[in-house]
Structure formats: structure tokens, C-alpha cells
ZAKEKOL-21424 format. One record per residue (C-alpha): x, y, z. Coordinates in steps of 0.001 Angstrom, whole numbers, plus 500000, padded with zeros to 6 digits. Layout:
<nodes>
[node [X Y Z]]
...
</nodes>
This chain:
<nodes>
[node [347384 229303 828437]]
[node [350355 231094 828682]]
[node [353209 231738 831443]]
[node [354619 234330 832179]]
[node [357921 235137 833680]]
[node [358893 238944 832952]]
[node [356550 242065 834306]]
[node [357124 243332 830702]]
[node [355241 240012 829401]]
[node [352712 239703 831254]]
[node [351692 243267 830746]]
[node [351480 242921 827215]]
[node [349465 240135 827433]]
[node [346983 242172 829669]]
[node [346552 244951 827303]]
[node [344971 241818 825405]]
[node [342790 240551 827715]]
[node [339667 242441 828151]]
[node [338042 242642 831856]]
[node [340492 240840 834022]]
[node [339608 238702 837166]]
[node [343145 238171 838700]]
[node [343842 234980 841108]]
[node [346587 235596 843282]]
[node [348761 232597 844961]]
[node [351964 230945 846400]]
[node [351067 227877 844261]]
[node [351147 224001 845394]]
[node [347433 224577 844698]]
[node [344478 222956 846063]]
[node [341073 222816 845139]]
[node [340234 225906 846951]]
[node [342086 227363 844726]]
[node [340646 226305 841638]]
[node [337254 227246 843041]]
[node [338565 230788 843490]]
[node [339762 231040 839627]]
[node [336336 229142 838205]]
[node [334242 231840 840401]]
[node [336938 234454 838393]]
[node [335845 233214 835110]]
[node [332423 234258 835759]]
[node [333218 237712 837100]]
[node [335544 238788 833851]]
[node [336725 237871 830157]]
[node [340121 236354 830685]]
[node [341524 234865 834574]]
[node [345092 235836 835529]]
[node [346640 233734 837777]]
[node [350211 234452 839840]]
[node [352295 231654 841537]]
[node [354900 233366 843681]]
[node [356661 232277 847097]]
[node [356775 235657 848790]]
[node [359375 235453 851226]]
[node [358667 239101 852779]]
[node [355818 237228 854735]]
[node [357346 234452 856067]]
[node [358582 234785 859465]]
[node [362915 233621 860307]]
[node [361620 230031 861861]]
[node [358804 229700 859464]]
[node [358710 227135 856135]]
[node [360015 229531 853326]]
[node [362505 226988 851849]]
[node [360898 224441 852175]]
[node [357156 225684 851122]]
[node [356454 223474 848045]]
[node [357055 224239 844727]]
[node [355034 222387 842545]]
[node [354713 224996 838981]]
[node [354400 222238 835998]]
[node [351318 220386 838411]]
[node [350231 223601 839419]]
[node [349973 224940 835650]]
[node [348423 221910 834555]]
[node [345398 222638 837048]]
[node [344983 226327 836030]]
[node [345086 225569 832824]]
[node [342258 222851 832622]]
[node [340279 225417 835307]]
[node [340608 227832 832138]]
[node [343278 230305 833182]]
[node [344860 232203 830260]]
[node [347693 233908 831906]]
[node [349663 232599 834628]]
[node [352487 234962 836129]]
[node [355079 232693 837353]]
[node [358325 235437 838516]]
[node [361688 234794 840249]]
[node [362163 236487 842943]]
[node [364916 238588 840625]]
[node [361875 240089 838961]]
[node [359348 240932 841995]]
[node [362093 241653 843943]]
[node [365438 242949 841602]]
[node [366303 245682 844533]]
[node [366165 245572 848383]]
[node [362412 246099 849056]]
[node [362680 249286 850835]]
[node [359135 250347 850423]]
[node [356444 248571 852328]]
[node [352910 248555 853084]]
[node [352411 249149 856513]]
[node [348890 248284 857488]]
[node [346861 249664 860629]]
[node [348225 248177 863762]]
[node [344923 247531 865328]]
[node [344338 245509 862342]]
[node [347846 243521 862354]]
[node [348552 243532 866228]]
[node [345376 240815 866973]]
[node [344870 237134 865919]]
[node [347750 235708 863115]]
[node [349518 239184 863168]]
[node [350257 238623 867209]]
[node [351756 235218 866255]]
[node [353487 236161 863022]]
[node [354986 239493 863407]]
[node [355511 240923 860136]]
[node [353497 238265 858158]]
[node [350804 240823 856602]]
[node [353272 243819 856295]]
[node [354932 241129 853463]]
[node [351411 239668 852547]]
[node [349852 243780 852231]]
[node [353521 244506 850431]]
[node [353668 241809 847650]]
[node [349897 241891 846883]]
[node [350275 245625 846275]]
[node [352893 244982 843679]]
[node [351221 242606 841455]]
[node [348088 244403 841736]]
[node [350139 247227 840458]]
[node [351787 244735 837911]]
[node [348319 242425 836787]]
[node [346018 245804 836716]]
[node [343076 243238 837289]]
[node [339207 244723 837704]]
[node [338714 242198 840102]]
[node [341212 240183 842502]]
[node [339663 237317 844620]]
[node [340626 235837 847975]]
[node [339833 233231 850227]]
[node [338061 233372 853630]]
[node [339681 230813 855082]]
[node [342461 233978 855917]]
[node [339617 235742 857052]]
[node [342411 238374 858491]]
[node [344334 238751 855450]]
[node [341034 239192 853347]]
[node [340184 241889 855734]]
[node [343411 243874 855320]]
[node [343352 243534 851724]]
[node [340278 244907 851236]]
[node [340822 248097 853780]]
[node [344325 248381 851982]]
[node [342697 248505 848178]]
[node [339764 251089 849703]]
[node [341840 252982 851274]]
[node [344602 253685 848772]]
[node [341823 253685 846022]]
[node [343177 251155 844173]]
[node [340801 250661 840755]]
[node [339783 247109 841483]]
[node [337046 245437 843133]]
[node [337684 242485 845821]]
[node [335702 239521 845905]]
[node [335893 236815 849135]]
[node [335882 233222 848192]]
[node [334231 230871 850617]]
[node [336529 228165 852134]]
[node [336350 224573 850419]]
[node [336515 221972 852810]]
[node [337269 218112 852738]]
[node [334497 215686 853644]]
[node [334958 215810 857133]]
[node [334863 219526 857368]]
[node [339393 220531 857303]]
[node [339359 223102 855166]]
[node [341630 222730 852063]]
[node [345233 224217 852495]]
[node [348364 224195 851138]]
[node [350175 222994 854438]]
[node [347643 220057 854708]]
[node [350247 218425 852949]]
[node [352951 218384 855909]]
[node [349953 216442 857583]]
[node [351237 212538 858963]]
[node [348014 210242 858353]]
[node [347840 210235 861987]]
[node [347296 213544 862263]]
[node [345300 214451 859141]]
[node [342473 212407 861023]]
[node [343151 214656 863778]]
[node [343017 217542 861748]]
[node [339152 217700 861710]]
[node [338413 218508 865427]]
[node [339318 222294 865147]]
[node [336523 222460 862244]]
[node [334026 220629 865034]]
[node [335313 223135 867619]]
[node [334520 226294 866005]]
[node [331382 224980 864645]]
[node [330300 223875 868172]]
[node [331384 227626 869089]]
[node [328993 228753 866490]]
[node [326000 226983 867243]]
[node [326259 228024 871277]]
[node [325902 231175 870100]]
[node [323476 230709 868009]]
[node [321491 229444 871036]]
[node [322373 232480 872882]]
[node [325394 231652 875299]]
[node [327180 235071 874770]]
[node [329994 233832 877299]]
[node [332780 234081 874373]]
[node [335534 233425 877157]]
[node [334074 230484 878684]]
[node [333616 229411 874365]]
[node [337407 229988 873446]]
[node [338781 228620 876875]]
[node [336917 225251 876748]]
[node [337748 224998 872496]]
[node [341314 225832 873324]]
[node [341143 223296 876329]]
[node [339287 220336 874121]]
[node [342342 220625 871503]]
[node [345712 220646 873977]]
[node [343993 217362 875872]]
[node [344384 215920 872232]]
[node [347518 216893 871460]]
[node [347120 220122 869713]]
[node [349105 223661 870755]]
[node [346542 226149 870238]]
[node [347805 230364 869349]]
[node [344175 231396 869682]]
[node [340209 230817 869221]]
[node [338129 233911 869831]]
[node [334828 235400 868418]]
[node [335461 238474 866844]]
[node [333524 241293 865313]]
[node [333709 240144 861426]]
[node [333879 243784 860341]]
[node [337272 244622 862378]]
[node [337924 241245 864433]]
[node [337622 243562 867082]]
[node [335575 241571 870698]]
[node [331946 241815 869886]]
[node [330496 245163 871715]]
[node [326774 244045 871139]]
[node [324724 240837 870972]]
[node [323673 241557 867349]]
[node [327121 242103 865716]]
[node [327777 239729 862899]]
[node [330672 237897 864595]]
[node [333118 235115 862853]]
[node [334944 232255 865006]]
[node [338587 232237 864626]]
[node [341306 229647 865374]]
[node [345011 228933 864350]]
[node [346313 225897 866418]]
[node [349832 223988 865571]]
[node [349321 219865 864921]]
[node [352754 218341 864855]]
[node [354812 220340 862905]]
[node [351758 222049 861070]]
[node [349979 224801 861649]]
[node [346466 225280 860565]]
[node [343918 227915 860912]]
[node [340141 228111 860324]]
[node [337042 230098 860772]]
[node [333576 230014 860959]]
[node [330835 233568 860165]]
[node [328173 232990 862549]]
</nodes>
């Protein structure tokens, strides 16, 4: 495997590389993240994988500094997950200028859900992923659905500025007891990583009311949101949306998907379910 630093690099290694399945991340990797890059392998001849700390989509309170950095661990994983390229840039080399240029995605897409709570978090995510996409030149890119939102916006972005590459969703990996894998588990006290697992149970109790038929969404969010502030939990939002826009369902038969970012202690986690 080999890591790249430079754009120049990495380029010339992708000249190389046949069909490309490309694995973008902010590192401090997880096991959802290796089952993103061994579904890669099977879509393409070599796996390119990025680790970069994009600071354009972190908020001014939010956990850019201290966001871990964990590159030799994280290149041993990829590596054994059979990666060949990893790009690993400074910041110097994504970002060498002021980043005046931007992708600006539709508002009705960024206003809702994480982008009401994080103001300017998917202009930066929409922005960066842009670049290396530009940079990589993959045939394929994959993402996870556990950002169900930022896996929608990606894909509208890469349709609608015809960018050559296809997009493929990777389902969310989940512990034992149903907390879906993230990066920011880590900040988890024990305490509260056996907490963790009740906004999993909420959203899949949401999903299988539905599933019965109780098309009361409101009444479904308020008493979810209610169940996880009487145990300690600050919840930003749980709603059914629409899964094609995360718009409110208009009909009983839209596919729909469960939503739900809620803050435990000083970490905030988000989840979905597809119902």
C-alpha cells in the first residue's frame, strides 16, 4: 500500500490503477469503515482511500482540534482491508489558498435535519468531497447511510454537476446492541456508551409503529424525543422523512427513513432507520 501526501502523487499513482473504487474519510476509522472499502474492492481493480480532517465542515464550537488523529493505526487497517492507495494531505495541500469557491447545495436540502443544527456543515462536507473527487478521479465513491443526509446531497451534487462517477450507499454497521459504529463513539464515558443504545431502540420502535399503520409521525417523534430527555439525553430532532428528499411524507406509501441526532454528554450521535 502506498501513502500519499502530494495531489501530484497520488495522481500518478491513479493513472496506474485501473477501475478505481475511492473511500473517502476523516480517519480514526471504525469498522464501518472498513466495510465500506471491502464492499469497494468488489466494485473496482484497485481501492483509494483519503484520510483528511476537513475543517470547512466543522462548525466554531464544534470538535475540529480535537477530532482524533489516529494515521499510522488507521493505515494499518486499510492496508490489511486491501487498500492500495491511501491519500493522506495537509491541509497546505487541499487547502494552499483561501477556499473562495464553494459548493453551495440546495437549501431545501441543507436547511432541514443536521443542516438546521450545523449551519454550514454540508456546504464544507459538498466543498471538500468535490475536490478530491476532482483530485482521486474514482469510477465509483462509496458512503455510508448512517449520514443518510450527507449521502443524499452527495449524490444530487455528483448528478447534477455530471460528475463521471457512480455513488454507492453503504449500510450502517452496528455494535451488538444495535449503536451504530462512529467515529465520536469514542468520546463515549462507559456510563454512557450503555446509554448510547436507546436512540437505536427508539427509531426502531418508530419503525415498526409504522409498519403497523400508526401514521401519527408527530405523536412518533414527540414521544421518542420525550423517552430520551427523561434519560438524560438532549435531543436536535427525530422525524420520519420522505427518504427520497427528507421532505414530511405526503402519502401513506412513500418509502420513508427515521431520523435522529440527539447529544449524550458531550457527544453527539445520530442514527437512522429506512422503513
Amino acid at each position: 500500500m502506498q501513502i500519499h501526501r502530494s495531489i501530484d502523487s497520488l495522481r500518478a499513482a491513479r493513472r496506474a490503477a485501473g477501475k478505481v473504487a475511492f473511500v473517502p474519510t476523516m480517519g480514526n476509522l471504525h469498522d464501518g469503515h472498513i466495510d465500506l472499502v471491502r464492499q469497494a474492492a468488489e466494485k473496482a481493480d484497485s481501492v483509494i482511500a483519503s484520510i483528511f480532517v476537513n475543517r470547512l465542515q466543522f462548525g466554531p464550537s464544534e470538535d475540529f482540534n480535537s477530532y482524533p488523529r489516529t494515521l499510522a493505526a488507521d493505515c494499518e487497517r486499510l492496508e490489511a482491508a486491501g487498500v492500495a492507495h491511501v491519500f493522506a494531505p495537509d491541509e497546505s495541500v487541499m487547502y494552499p489558498e483561501p477556499q473562495h469557491y464553494h459548493v453551495d447545495p440546495a437549501p431545501a436540502q441543507i436547511s432541514i435535519l443536521e443542516g438546521e443544527f450545523r449551519p454550514g456543515h454540508f456546504r464544507g462536507v459538498a466543498t471538500v468531497v468535490l475536490k478530491l473527487l476532482n483530485i482521486v478521479q474514482p469510477d465509483v465513491a462509496l458512503f455510508g447511510k448512517k449520514d443518510y443526509q450527507q449521502l443524499m446531497v452527495l449524490s444530487n451534487m455528483v448528478r447534477q454537476l455530471a460528475i463521471p462517477v457512480e455513488v454507492l450507499p453503504g449500510e450502517t454497521v452496528r455494535a451488538a446492541d444495535g449503536l451504530a459504529l462512529s467515529s465520536r463513539n469514542g468520546y463515549l464515558t462507559p456510563e454512557e456508551r450503555a446509554e448510547a443504545p436507546r436512540l437505536y431502540r427508539q427509531l426502531a420502535r418508530i419503525c415498526e409503529a409504522v409498519r403497523r399503520g400508526d401514521h401519527d409521525f408527530l405523536k412518533l417523534e414527540t414521544e421518542a424525543v420525550a423517552e430520551l430527555a427523561a434519560h438524560g439525553w438532549k435531543p436536535d430532532y427525530i422525524a420520519v422523512r420522505r427518504r427520497a428528499d427528507l421532505q414530511p411524507p405526503m402519502h401513506a406509501d412513500d418509502p420513508l427513513v427515521v431520523l435522529a441526532a440527539a447529544k449524550l454528554g458531550r457527544t453527539r450521535l445520530i442514527d437512522n432507520l429506512e422503513i
